[in-house]
PARO-685845 format. One record per residue: y, x, z of N, C-alpha, C, O in turn; residue in three letters. Coordinates in steps of 0.001 Angstrom, whole numbers, padded with zeros to 6 digits, always signed. Atoms other than C-alpha are relative to their C-alpha. Layout:
// PARO-685845
YXZYXZYXZYXZALA...
This chain:
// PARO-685845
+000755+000710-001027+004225-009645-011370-001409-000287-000514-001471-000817-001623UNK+001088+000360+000410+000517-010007-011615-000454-000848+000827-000374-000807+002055UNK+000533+001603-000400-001011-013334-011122-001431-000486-000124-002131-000837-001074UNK+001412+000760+000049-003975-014507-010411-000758-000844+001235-000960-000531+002408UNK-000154+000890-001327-005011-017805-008840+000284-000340+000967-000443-000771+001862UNK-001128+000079-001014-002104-018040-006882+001169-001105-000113+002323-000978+000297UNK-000344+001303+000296-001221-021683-008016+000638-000655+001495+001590-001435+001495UNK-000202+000395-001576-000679-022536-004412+001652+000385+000321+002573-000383+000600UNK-001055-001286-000573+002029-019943-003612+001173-000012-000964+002338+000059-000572UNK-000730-001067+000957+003438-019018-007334+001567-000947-000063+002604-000424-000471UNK-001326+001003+000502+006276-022080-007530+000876+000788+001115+001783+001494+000672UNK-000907-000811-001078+007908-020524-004198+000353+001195-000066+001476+001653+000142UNK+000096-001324+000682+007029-017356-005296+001729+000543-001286+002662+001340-001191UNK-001315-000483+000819+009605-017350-008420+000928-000711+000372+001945-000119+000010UNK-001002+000649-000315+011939-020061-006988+000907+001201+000652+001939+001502+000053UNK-000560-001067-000487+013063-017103-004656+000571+001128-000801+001341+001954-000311UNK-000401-001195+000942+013646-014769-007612+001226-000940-000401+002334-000663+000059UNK-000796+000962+000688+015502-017805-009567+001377-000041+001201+002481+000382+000857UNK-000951-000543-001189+017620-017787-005953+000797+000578-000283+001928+000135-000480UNK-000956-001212+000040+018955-014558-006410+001528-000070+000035+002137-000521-000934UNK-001531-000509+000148+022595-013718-005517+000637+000694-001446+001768+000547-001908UNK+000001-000729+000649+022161-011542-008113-000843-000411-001317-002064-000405-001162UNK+000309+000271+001200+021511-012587-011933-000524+000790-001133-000972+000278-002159UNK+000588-000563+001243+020488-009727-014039-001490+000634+000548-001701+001647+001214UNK+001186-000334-000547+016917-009719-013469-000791-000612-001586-000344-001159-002594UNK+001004-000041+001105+014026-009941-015803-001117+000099+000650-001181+001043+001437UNK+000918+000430-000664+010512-011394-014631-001014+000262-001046-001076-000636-001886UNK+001056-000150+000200+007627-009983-016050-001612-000673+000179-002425+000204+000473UNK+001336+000033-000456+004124-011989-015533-001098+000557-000830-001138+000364-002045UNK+001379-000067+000680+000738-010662-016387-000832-000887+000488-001516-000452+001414UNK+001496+000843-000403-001815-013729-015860-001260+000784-000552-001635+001039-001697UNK+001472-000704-000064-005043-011964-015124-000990-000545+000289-001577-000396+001360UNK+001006+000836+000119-007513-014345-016222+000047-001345+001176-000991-001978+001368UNK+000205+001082-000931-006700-017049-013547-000648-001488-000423-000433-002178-001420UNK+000313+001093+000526-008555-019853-013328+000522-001198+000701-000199-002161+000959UNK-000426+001416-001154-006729-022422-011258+001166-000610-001316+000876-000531-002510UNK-001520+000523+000583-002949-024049-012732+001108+001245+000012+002272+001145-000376UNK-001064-000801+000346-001483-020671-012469+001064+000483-000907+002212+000914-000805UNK-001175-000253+001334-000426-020280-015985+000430-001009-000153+001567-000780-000567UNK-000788+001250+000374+000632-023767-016450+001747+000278+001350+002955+000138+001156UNK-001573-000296-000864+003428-022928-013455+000571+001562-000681+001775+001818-000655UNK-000880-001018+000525+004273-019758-015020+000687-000628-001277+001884-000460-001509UNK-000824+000442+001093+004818-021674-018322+000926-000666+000286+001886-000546-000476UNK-000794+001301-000423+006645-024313-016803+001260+000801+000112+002270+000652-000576UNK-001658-000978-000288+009338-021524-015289+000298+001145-001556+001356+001755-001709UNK-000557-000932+001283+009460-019403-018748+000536-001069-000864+001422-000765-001663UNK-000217+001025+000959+009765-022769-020505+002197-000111+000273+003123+000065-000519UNK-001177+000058-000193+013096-023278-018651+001275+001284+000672+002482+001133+000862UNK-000768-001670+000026+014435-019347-017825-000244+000874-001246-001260+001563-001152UNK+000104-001087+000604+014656-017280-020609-000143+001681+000694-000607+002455-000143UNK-000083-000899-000611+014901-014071-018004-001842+000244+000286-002343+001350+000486UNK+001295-000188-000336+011014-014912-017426-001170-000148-001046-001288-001145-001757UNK+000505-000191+001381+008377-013651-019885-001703-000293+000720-001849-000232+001941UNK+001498+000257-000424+004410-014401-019344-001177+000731-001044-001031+000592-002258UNK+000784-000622+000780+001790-012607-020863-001794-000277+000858-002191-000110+002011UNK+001828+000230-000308-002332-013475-020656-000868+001012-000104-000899+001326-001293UNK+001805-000506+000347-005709-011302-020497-000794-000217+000383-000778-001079+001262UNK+001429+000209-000965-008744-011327-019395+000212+000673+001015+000949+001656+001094UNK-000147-000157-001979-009189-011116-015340-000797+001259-000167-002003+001261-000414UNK+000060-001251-000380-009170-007338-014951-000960+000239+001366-001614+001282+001339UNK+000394-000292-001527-010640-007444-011173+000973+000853+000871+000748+001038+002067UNK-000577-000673-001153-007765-005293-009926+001558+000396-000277+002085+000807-001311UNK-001426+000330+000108-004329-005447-009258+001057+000882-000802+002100+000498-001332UNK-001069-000698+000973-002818-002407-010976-000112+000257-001137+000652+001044-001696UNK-000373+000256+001558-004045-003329-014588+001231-000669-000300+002062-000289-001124UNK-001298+000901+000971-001451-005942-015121+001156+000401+001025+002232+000037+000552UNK-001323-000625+000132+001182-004298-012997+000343+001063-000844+001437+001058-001407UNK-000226-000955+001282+000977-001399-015273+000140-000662-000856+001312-000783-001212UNK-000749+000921+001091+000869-003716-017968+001482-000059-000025+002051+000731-000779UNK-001048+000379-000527+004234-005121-016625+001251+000775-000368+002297+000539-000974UNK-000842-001400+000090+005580-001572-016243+000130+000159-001235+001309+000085-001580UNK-000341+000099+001395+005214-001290-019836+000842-000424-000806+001307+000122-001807UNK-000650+000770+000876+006981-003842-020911+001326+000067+000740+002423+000123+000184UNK-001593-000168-000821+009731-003616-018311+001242+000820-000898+001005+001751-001669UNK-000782-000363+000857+013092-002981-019791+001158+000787+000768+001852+001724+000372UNK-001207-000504-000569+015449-002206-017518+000163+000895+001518-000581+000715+002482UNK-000212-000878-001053+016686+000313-014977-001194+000354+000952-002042+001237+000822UNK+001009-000069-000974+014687-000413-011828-000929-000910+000009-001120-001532-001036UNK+001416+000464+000021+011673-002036-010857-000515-000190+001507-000716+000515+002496UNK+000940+000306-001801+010104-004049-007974-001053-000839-000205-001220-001617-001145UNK+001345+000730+000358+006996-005406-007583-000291-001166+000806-000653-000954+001963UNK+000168+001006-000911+006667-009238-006428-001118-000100+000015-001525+000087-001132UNK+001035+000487-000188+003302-010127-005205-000107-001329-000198+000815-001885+000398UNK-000433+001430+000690+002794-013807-006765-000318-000811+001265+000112-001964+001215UNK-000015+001003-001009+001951-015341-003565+000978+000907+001443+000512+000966+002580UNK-000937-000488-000770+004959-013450-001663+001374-000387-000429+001539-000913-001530UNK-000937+000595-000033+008344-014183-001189+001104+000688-000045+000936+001811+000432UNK-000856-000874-000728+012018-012937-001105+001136-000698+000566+001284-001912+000427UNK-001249+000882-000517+015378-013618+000748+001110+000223-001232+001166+001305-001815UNK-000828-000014+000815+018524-014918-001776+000810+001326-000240+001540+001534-001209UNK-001099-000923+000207+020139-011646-000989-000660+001267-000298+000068+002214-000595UNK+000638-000892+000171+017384-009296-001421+000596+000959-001286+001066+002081-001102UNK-000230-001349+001375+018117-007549-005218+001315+000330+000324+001635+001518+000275UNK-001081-000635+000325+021649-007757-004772+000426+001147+001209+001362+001946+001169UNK-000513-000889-001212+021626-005912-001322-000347+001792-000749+000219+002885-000766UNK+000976-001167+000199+019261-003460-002703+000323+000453-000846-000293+001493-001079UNK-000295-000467+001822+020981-002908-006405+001465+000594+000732+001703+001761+000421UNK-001122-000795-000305+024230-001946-004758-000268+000969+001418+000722+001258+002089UNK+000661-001201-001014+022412+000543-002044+000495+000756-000964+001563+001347-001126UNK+000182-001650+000990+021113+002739-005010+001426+000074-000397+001839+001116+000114UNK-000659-000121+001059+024172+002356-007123+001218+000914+001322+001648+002004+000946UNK-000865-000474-000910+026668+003284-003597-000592+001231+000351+000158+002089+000816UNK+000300-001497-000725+024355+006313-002676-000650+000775-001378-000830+001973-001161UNK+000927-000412+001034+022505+007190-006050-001246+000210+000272-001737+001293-000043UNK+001440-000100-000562+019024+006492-004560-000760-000421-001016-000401-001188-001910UNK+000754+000438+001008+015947+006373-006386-001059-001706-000013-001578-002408-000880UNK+000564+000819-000554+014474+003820-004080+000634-000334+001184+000882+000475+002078UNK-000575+000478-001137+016100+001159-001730-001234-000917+000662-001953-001566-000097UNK+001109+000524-000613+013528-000310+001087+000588-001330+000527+001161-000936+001542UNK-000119+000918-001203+014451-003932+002748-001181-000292+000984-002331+000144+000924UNK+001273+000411-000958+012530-005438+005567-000790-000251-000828-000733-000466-002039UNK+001387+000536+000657+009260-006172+005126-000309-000851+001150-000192-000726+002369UNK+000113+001177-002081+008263-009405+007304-001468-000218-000549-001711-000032-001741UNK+001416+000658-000035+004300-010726+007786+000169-000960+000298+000760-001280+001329UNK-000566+001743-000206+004568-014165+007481-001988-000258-000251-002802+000275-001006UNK+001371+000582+000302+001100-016112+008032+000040-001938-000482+000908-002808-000409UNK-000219+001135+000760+000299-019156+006437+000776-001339+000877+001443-002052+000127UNK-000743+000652-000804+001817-021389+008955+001191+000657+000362+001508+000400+001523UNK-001185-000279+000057+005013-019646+008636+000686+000923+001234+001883+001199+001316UNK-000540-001217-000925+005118-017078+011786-000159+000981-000013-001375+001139-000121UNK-000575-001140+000196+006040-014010+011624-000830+001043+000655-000507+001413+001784UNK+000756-000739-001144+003569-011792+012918+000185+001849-000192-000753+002506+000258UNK-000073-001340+000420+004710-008018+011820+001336+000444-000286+001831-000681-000338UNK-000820-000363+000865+007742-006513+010465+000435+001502+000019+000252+002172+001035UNK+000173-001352-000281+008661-003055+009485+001416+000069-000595+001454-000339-001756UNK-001427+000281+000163+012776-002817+009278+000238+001595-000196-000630+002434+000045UNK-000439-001403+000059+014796+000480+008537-000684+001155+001057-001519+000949+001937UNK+000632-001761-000557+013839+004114+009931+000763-000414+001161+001890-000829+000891UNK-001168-000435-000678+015383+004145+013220+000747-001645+000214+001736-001782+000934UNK-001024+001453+000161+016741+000295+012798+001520+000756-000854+002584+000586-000258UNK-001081-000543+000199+019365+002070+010939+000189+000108-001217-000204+001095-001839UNK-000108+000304+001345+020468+000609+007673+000902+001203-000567+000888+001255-001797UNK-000985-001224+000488+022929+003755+007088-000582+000989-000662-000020+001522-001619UNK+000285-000997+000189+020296+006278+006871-000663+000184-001211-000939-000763-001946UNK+000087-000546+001328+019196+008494+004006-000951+000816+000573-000873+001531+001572UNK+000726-001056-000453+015819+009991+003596-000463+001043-000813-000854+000457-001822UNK+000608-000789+000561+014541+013147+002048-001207-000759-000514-001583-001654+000242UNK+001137-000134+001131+011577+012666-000605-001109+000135+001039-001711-000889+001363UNK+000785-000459-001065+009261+014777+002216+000054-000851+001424-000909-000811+002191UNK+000002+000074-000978+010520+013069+004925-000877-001829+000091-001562-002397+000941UNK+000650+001763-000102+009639+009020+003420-001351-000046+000111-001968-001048+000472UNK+001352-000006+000215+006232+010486+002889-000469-000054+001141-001211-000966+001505UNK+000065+000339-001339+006255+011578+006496-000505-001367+000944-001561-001619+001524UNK-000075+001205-000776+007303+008163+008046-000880-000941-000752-001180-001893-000031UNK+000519+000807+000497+005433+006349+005718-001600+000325+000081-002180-000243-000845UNK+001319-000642-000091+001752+007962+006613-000533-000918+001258-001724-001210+001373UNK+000752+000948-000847+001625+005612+009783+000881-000890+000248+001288-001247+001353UNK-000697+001242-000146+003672+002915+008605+001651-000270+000526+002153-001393+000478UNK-001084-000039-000750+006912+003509+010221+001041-000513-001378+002072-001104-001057UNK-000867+000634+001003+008641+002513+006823-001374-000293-001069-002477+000198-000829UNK+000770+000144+000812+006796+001120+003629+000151+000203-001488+001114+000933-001727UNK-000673-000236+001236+007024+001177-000097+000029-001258-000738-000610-001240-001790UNK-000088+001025+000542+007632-002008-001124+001758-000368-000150+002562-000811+000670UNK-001453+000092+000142+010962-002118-002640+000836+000312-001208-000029+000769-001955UNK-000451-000788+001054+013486-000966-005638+000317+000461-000725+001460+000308-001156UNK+000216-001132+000739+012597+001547-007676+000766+000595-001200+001095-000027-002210UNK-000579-000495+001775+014117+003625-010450-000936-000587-000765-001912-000993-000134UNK+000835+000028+001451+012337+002850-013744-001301+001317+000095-002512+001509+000213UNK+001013-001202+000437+011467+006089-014251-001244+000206+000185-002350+000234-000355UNK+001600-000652-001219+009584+007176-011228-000872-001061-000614-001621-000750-001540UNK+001286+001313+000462+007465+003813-011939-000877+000345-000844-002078+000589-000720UNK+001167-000595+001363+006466+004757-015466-000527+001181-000177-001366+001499-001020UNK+000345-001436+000038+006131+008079-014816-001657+000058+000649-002702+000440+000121UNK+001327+000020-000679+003449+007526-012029-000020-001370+000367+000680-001909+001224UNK+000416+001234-000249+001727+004155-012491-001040+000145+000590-001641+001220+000593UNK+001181+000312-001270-000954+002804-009946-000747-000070-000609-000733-000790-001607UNK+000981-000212+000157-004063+003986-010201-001274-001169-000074-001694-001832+000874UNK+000785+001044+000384-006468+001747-011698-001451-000082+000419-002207-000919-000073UNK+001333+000108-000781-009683+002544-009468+000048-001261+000946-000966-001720+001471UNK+000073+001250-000709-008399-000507-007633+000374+000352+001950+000715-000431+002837UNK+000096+000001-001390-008381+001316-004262+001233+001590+000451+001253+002213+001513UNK-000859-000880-000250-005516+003993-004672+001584-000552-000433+002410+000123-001047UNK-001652+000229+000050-002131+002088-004763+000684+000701+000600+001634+001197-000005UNK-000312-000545-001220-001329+003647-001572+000755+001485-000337+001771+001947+000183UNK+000383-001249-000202-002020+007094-003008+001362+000194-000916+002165+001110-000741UNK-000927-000096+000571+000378+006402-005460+001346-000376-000244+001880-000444-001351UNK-000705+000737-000974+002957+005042-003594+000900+001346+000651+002111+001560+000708UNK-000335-001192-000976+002928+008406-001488+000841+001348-001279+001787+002118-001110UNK-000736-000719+001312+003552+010209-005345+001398+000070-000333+002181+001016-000412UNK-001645+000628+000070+006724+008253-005947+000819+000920+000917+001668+001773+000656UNK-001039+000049-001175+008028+008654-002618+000523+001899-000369+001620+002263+000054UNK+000374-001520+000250+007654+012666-003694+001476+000378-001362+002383+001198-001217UNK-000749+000196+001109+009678+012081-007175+001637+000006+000705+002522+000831+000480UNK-001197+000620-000673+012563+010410-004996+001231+001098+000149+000934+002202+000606UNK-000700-001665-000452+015637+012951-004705+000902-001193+001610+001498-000506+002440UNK-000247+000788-001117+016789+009715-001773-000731-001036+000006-001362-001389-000990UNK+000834+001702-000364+015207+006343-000275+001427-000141+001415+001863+000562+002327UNK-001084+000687-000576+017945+004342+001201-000803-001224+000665-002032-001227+000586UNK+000089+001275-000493+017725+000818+003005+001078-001052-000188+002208-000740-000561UNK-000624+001064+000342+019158-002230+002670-000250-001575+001162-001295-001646+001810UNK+000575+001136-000566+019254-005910+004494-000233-000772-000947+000352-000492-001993UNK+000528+000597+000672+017451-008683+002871-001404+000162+000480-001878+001070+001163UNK+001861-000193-000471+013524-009568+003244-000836-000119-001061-000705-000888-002013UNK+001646+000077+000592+010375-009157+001741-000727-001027+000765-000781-000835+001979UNK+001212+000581-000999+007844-011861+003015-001128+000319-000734-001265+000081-001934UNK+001116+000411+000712+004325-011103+002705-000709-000327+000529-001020+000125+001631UNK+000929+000948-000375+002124-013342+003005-001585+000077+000609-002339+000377-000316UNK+001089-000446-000656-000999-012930+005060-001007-001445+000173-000771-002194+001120UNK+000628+001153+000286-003704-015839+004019-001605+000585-000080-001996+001653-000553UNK+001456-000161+000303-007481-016099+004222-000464+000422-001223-001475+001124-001197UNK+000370-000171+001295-007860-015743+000723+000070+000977-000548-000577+001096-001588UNK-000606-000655+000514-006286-012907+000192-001233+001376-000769-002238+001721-000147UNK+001149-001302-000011-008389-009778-001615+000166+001181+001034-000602+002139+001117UNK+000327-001292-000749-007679-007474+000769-000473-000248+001445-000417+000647+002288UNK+000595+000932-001166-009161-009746+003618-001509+000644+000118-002103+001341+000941UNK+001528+000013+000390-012473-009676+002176-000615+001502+000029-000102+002578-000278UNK+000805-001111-000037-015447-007461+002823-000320+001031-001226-000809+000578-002261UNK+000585-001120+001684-016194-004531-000013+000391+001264+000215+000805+001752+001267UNK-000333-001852-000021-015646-000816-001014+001620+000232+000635+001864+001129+001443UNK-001385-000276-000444-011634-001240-000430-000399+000033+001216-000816+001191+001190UNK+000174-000402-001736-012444-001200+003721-000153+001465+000114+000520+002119+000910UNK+000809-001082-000419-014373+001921+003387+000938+001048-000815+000818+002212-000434UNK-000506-000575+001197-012218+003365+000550+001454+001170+000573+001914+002232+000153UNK-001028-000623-000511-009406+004169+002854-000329+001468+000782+000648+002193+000970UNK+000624-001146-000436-011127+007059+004342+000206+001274-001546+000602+002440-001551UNK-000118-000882+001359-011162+008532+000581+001637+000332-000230+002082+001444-000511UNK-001122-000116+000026-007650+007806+000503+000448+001131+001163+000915+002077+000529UNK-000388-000751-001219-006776+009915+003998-000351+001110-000806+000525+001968-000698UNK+000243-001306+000375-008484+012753+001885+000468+000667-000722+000536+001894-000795UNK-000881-000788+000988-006485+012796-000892+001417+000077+000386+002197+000763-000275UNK-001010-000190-000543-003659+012358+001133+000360+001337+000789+001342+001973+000405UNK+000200-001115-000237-004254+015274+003257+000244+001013-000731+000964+001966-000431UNK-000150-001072+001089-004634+017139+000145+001598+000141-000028+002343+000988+000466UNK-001903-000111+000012-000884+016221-000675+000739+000659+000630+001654+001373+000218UNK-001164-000978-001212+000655+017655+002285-000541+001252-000271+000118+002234-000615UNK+000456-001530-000037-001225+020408+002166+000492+000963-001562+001027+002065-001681UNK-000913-000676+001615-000184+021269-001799+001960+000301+000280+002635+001326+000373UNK-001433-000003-000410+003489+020298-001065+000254+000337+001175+001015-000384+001821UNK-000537-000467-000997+003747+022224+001681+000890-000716+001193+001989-000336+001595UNK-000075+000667-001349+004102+019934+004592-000021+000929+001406-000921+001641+001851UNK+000053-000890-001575+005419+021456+008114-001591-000258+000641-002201-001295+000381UNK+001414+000270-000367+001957+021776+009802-000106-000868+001356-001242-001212+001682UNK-000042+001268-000288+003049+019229+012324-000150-001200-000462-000347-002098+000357UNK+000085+001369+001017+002859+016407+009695-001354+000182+000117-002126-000586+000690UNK+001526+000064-000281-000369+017825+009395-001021-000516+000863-001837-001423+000700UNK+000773+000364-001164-001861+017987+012700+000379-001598+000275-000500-002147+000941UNK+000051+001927-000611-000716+013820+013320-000666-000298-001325-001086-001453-001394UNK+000731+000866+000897-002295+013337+010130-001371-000232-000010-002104-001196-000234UNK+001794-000068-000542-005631+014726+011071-000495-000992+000669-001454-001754+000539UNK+000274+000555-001719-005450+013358+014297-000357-001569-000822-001574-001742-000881UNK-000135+000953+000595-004879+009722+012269-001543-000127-000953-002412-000997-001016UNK+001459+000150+001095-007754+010332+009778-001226+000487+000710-002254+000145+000126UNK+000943+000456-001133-010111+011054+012700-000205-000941+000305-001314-001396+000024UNK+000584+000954-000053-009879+008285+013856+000209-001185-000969+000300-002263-000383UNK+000404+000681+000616-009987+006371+011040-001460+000011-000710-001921-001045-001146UNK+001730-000667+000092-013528+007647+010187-000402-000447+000816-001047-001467+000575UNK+000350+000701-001127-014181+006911+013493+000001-001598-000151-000749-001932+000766UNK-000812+001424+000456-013100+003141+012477-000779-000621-000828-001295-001738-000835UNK+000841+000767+001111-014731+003165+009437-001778-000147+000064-002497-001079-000298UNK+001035+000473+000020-017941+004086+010195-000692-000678+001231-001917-000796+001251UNK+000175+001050-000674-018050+001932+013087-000125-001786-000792-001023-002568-000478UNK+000061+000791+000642-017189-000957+010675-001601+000111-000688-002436-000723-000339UNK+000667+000020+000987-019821+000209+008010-001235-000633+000897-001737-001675+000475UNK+001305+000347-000924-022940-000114+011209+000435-001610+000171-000448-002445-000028UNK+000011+001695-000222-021209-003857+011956-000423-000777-001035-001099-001806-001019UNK-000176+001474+001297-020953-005459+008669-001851+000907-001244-002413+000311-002163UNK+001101-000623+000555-024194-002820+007280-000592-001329-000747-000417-001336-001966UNK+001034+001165+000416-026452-006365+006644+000873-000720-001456+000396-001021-002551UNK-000965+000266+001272-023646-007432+004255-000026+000580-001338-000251-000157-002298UNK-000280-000846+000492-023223-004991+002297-001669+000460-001169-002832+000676-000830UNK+000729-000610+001453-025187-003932-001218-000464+001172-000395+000195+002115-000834UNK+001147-001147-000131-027957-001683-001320+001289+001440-000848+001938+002309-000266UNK-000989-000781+000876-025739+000312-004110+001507+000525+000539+001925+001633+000205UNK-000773+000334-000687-022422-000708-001724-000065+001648+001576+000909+002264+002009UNK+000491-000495-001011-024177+001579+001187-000249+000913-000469-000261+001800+000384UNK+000228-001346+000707-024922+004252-001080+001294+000751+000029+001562+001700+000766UNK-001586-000357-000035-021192+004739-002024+000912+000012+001454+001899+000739+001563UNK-000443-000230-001350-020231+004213+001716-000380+001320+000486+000536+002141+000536UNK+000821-001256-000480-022663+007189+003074+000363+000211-000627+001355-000493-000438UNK-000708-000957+000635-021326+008993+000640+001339+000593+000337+001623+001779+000503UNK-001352+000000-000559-017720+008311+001617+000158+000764+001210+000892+001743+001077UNK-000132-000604-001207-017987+009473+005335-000605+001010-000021-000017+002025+000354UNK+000449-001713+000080-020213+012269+004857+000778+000845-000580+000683+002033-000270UNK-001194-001051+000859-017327+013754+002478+000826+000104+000606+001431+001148+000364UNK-000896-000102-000252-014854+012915+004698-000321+000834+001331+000375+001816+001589UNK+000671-000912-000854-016997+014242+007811+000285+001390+000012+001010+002070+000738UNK-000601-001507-000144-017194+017543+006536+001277+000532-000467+001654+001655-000133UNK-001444-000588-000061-013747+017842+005314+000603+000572+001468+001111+001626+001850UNK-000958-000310-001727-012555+017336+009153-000818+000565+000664-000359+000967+001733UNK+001320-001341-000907-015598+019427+010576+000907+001534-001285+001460+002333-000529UNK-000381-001119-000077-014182+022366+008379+001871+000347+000319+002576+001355+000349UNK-001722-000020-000836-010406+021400+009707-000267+000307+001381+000469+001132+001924UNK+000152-000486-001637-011762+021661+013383-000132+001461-000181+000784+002211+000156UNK+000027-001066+000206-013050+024635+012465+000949+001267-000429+000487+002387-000209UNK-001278-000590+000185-009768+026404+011364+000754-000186+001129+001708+000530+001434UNK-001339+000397-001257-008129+024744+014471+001080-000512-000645+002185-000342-000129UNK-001531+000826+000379-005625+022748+012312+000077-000798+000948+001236-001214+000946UNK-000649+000579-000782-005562+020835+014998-000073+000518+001366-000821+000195+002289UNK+000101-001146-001525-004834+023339+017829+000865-000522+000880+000884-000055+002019UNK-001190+000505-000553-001785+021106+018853-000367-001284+000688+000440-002193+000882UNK+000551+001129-000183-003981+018667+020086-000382-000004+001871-000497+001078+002447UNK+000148-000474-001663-004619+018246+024136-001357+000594-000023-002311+000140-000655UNK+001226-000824-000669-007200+020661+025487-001303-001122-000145-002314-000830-000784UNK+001479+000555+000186-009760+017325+026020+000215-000904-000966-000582-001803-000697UNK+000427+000613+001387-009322+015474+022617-000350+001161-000757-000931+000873-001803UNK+000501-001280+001489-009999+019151+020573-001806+000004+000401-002792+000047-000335UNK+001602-000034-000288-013208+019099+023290-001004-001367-000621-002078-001346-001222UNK+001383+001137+000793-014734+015465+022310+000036+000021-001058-001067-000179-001568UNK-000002-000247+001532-013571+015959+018759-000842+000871-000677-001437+000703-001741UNK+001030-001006+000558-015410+019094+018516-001039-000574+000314-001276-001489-000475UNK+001175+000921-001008-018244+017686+020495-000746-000858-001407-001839-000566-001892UNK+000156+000791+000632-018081+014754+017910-000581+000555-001898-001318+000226-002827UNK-000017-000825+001553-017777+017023+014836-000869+001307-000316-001003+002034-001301UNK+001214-001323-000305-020313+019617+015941-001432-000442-000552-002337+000382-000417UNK+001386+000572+000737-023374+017592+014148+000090-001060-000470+000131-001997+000327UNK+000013+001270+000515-023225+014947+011633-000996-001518+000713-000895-002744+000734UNK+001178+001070-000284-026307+013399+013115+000627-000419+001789+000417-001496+002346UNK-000372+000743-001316-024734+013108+016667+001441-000934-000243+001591-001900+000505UNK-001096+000749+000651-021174+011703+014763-000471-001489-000292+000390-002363-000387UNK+000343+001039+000583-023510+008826+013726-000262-000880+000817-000033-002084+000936UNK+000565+001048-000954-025180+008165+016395+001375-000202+001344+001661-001243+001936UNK-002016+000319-000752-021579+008099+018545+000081-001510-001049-000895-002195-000742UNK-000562+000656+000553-020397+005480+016231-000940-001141-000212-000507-002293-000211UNK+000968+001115-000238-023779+003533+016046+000168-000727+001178+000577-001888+001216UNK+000037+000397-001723-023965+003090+019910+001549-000737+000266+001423-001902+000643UNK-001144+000293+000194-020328+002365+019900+000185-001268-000282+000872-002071+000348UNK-000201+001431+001238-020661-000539+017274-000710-001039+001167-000217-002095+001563UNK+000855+000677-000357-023456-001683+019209-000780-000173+001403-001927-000588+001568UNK+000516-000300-000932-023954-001188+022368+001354-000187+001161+001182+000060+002355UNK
């Protein structure tokens, strides 16, 4: 678990682990430079669990130094990743430890609920299908998991984990998320919940390169299918998806532009112009030929001159 200034949250946070139906667990923290009472509540719970270990560095800036850390030190079998200001239900590990062990999965998923700080529920993303029975291909979690329809928060073998740890640019968890799911020879389900927590504070709230970043991500994702030989249906909804997220983003980039850091705006324009002509030479192939007759026309339309793509998305923002 990596922690940082999440003093607020972190006592509920491990109380829910301490919960557990299920007793053979082992709690990893990395405190990553926090400056609030965070480590004093982590000491407090290692003081009286031996199962929970704490470890200090200096505040990294991004979340998958000290889960890698973590991963490191991790000892046993599988591996899940609590977010220190997230939550779970008493029955969560043990639902999820006798999935894998009844089907030999590499990865079991429970709900995932959006809980906001006043305690309602605003999201949740439950089995494939509502259908705690089912069993998915490697190819297929990657599939459902490209627009959310299942997630990866859940689990894990060991292995896969250490094998492919999260990318430490800060803005490719996702990417490596989609890796795993690849490793997997099954992904099962389970009941039990995940809560996560959805708070003002949160870093992924806040304005910066992660907004714009996801566009980079769609590209290397793309790539993926396209290496691992993805039916070219997966494809074409993926396009279609990373259109308009471009569309999205650089609508955002013209709103929040005044914000944003001379240097910040450099690396943005950069971002969409790369991703631009990626999907200007996908129109151009017709990967997306499966598309209705008048979205291939405004798409092309749209993708037929960078300089009219801009000004679309300017006017748009602003007008």
């Amino acid at each position: 678990m990596a922690v940082f200034n999440t003093e607020m949250y972190l006592r509920k946070c491990i109380q829910s682990l301490i919960d557990q139906t299920f007793s053979q667990w082992e709690l990893i923290c990395i405190n990553d430079g926090s400056t609030d009472g965070s480590l004093l509540v982590l000491n407090e719970f290692a003081d009286k669990d031996p199962r929970i270990q704490v470890y200090s560095q200096p505040n990294s800036g991004r979340h998958a130094v000290p889960f890698n850390k973590a991963v490191e030190l991790a000892k046993g079998e599988f591996i899940f990743s609590l977010d220190s200001d997230d939550y779970i239900s008493t029955d969560f590990l043990e639902n999820a430890y006798n999935r894998i062990i009844e089907t030999n999965a590499d990865l079991c998923l429970p709900e995932l609920l959006f809980i906001q700080v006043d305690g309602k529920e605003s999201h949740r993303i439950g089995p494939y299908n509502n259908d705690y029975d089912i069993i998915l291909s490697n190819k297929k979690a990657v599939e459902l998991s490209l627009d959310w329809q299942i997630h990866g928060v859940g689990l894990w073998r060991a292995s896969i984990i250490k094998e492919i740890k999260s990318d430490e640019d800060g803005f490719s968890v996702e990417y490596s998320a989609r890796l795993r799911f690849l490793k997997c020879n099954k992904v099962v389900f389970s009941k039990g919940q995940y809560y996560y927590l959805q708070h003002p504070n949160a870093t992924t709230k806040k304005l910066g390169l992660r907004q714009f970043y996801y566009i980079e991500l769609d590209y290397k994702l793309v790539r993926l299918l396209r290496d691992n030989q993805f039916d070219n249906s997966v494809l074409v909804n993926f396009e279609w998806q990373r259109i308009a997220r471009l569309i999205q983003t650089a609508r955002l980039y013209y709103s929040k532009k005044q914000l944003l850091s001379k240097e910040n705006i450099k690396t943005i324009k950069l971002l969409i112009k790369k991703s631009y002509n990626d999907i200007y030479i996908s129109l151009c192939k017709e990967k997306l030929n499966e598309l209705s007759l008048k979205k291939k026309l405004r798409y092309k339309a749209l993708f037929l001159n960078f300089q009219i793509f801009k000004l679309y998305c300017y006017f748009k923002t602003n007008y």
